[in-house]
C-alpha positions in Angstrom: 149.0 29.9 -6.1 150.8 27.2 -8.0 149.4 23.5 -7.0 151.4 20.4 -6.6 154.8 19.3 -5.1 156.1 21.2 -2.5 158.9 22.5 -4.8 156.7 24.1 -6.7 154.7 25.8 -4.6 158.3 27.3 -2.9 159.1 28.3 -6.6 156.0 30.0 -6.5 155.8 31.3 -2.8 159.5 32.5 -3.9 157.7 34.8 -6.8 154.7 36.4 -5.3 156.8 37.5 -2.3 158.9 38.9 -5.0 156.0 40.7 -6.3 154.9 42.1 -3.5 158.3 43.2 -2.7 158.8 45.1 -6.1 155.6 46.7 -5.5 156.7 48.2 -2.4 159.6 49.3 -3.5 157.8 50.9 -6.6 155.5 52.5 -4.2 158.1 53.6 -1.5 160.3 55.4 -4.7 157.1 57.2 -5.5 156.1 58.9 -1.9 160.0 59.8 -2.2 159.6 61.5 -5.3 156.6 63.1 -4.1 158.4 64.3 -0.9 161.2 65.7 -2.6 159.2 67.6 -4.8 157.0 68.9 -1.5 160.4 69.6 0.4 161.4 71.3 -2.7 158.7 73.7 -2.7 158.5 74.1 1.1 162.1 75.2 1.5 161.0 77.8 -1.7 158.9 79.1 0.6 160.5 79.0 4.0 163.2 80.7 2.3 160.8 83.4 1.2 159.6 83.7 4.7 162.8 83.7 6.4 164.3 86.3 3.9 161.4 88.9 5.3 161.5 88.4 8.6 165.1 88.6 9.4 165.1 91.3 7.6 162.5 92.5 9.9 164.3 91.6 13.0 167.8 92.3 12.2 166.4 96.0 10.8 165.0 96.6 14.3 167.9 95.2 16.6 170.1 97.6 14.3 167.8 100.6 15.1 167.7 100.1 18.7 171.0 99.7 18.9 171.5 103.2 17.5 168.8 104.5 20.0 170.8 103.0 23.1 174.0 104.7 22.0 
C-alpha cells in the first residue's frame, strides 16, 4: 500500500480494489468458458442417450399398441 496523505492512499485503495476486481472477472470468464465447453459435451451426450432410449420406448409403446388391437 501507498504511504502518505490520505489522497493517496484513496488513489491507491481505488487501484488494488480495481485489481482485485479485474481478477475476478478474469477468473469468472474462465469457469464460464470451461462450463460451456462441459455443457457442450454433456448435451453431446445426453443427446446420444436420449436418441437410444426413446427409440427404445417409443419402439415398445408402438408394439403394444398393435398387440391391444
Amino acid at each position: 500500500m501507498c504511504c502518505g496523505e490520505k489522497e493517496e492512499e484513496e488513489k491507491c485503495l481505488v487501484k488494488e480494489e480495481g485489481r482485485k476486481i479485474r481478477r475476478v472477472i478474469e477468473e469468472n470468464e474462465r469457469e464460464e468458458e470451461e462450463c460451456a465447453v462441459v455443457m457442450l459435451e454433456m448435451r453431446k451426450s445426453k443427446r446420444k442417450m436420449k436418441g437410444g432410449k426413446y427409440k427404445r420406448l417409443f419402439g415398445r409403446r408402438r408394439k403394444k399398441k398393435e398387440e391391444k388391437i
